[in-house]
N, C-alpha and C positions, 0 to 999 in steps of 0.2 A: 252530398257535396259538403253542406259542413261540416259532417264527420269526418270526410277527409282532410278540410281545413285543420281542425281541432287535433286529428292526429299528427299532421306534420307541424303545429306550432308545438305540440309537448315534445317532441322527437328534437327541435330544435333549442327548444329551453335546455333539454338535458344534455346537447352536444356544447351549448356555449355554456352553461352549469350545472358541471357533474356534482353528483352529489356528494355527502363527505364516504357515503358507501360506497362510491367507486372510485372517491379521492385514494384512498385507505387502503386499494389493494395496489397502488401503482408500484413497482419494484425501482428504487434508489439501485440503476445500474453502476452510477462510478464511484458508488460507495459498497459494493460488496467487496468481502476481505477476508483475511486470514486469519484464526482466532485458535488458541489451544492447540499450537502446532498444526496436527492437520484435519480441523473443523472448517468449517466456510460460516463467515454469518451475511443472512441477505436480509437486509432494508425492504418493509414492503408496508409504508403507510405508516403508523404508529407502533409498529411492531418490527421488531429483529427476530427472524427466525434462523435458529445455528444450525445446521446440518454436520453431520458426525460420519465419515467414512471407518464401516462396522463391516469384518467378512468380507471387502470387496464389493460394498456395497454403500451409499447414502442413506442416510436414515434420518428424518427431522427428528431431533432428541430436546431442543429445549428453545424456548420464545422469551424475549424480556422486551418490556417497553420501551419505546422511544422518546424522546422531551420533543417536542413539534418544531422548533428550530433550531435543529441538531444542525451544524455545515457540514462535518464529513465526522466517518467513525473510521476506526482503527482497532486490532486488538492482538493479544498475547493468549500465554498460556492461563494467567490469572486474572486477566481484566479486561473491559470493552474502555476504548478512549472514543467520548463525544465530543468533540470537536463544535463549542457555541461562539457566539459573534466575540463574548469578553472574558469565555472562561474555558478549562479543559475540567469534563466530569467523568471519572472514573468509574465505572460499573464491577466492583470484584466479586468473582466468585470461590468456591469454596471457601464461606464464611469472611475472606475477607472485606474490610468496612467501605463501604463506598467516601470518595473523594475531592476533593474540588482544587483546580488553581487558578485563582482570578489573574487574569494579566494585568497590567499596569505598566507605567513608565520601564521598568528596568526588564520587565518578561512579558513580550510584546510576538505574536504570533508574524506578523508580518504575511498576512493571506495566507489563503486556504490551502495555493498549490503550494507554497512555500515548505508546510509541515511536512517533516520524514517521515515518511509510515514503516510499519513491521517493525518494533520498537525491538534495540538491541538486547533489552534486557527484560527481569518479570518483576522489575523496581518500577516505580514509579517515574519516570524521564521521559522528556519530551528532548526530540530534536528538530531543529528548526537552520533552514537556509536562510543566511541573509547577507546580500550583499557578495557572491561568491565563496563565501565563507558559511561552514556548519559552525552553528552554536548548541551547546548542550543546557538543555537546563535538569538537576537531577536531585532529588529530597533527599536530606540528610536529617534524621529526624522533623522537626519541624520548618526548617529552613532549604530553602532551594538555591541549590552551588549554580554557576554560570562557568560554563568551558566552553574557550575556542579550542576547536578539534585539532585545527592547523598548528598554531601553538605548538598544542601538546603534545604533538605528533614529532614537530622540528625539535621539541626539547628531547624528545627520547630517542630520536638520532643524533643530536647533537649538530643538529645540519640548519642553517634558514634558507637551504636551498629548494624546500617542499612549497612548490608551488600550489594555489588554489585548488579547489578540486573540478570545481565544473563554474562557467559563468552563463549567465541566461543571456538570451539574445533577445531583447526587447520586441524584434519584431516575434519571433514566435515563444511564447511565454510558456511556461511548464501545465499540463491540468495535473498534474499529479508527482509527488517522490516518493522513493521507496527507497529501504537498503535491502541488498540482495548478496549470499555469501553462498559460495559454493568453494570445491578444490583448488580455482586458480585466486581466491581471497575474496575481499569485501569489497561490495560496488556501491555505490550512491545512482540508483534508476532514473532516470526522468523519463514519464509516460508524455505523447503526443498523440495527436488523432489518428496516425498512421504508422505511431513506433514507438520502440523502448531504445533508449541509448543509457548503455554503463559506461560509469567512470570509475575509475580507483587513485588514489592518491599517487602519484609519479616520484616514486622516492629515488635520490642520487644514485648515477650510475651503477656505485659499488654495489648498493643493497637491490637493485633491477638485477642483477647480472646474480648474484647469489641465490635471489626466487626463483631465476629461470632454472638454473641447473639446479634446486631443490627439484622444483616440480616435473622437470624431465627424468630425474633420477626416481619421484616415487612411481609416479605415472603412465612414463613412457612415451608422452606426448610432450609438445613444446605447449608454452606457457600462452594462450588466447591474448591477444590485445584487446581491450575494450571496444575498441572497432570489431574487431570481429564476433563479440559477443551481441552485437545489434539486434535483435527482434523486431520483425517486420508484421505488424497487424496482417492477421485474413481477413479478407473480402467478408465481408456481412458482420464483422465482431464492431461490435461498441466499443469496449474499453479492455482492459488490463488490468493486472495486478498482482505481486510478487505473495505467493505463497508456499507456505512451511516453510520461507527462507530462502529457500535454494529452485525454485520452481516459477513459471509463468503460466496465469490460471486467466484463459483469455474468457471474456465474456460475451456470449453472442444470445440472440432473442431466443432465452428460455434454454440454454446449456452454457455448461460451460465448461472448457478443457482446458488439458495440463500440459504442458512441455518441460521437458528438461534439454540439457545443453550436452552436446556431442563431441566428446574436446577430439575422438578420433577424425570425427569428418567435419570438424568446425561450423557445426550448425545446430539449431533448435531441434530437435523430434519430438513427437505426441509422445507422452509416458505411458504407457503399457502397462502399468502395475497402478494407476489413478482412473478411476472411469470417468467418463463426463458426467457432472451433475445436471439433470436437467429441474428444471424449477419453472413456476409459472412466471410471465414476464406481465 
């Protein structure tokens, strides 16, 4: 009998404290992302492990450490963004140097779900939601430029008719942004528990009306509304997340699959040419 005491008091020490050896394998699901076009890198404990779609196939091809109070990561073709409480740390590779930008008064993250992921470029820039409004922040040698998006956008139509791009709704708040560009243009993503809603900037009638018959002339389709570009979560998937750009890489316990978008039948489909990666969770 006190053997059996004895074993269910250990059994119960290690369910109310795990130890850091099964702290260390737990998998950061709303932090796996897009990296080197079309690599995945998955969070699992103190470690990033990258997987590389090779032949048609996943292949774990490389690992880089974590900083232990990372908030969220992000990445490109040449860099990993960690995402900390007062700074953004650049992880580069092929040779190049790793990074740092501390924020402060003037380059201020404004929360976690705030940050735009799938960065536009393989520069160093961050983009950041605030207030209705995309801000750019982007290193120009040693110094970092501030752009509002809207702005620059009205200046290069010459229009101040471009309204906001997306406004948060207090009651349900963003977990996650993305940018996301396919053949009908560039969206700004917001992930929720049970969806992805796109937006694109709503340029004056004239220049609407000249994309739509752009892209019915190359295409052959009519031009999606961001309403109909909607992404509706499967049953059993965790989270989301916009990869290689043009792609929805849903995440579910221990796989994870790809969709692209169907401008014939205006809907999402599993991509055929991407396997599911399964990974341990």
């Amino acid at each position: 009998m006190n053997e059996i005491n004895t074993y269910l008091l250990l059994v119960g020490s290690l369910l109310l404290n795990p130890s850091p050896t099964m702290a260390q394998t737990m998998t950061d699901h709303e932090n796996i992302f897009s990296l080197r076009h079309t690599c995945v890198g998955i969070p699992e404990g103190d470690k990033l492990r990258i997987y590389a779609l090779r032949k048609g196939d996943w292949q774990l091809t490389d690992s880089i450490a974590l900083p232990k109070d990372y908030q969220a990561l992000d990445g490109n073709i040449r860099k990993v963004y960690m995402l900390m409480e007062n700074q953004m740390v650049f992880h580069g590779f092929y040779g190049e140097r790793k990074d740092t930008l501390l924020f402060n008064d003037s380059i201020q993250m404004n929360g976690v779900s705030h940050w735009i992921r799938s960065p536009h470029s393989t520069e160093k820039d961050i983009w950041i939601y605030e207030d209705g409004r995309i801000t750019v922040y982007a290193k120009d040698g040693e110094t970092w430029l501030k752009m509002d998006m809207r702005e620059l956008i009205s200046r290069m139509l010459n229009s101040e008719e471009v309204p906001p791009l997306v406004k948060e709704d207090g009651t349900t708040p963003f977990k996650k942004l993305y940018f996301f560009e396919n053949e009908a243009g560039d969206f700004t993503v917001t992930v929720y528990d049970d969806k992805m809603t796109f937006y694109r900037y709503e340029f004056p009638a004239v220049y609407r009306e000249a994309l739509q018959i752009d892209f019915e002339e190359k295409y052959g389709y009519s031009l999606p509304s961001p309403k109909e570009m909607e992404f509706i979560l499967p049953d059993q998937s965790i989270t989301a997340f916009i990869y290689d750009r043009h792609m929805v890489a849903v995440v579910f316990p221990e796989m994870i699959r790809y969709y692209t978008y169907d401008f014939a039948q205006k809907k999402w489909k599993q991509n055929s040419d991407v396997p599911d990666l399964a990974y341990q969770s």
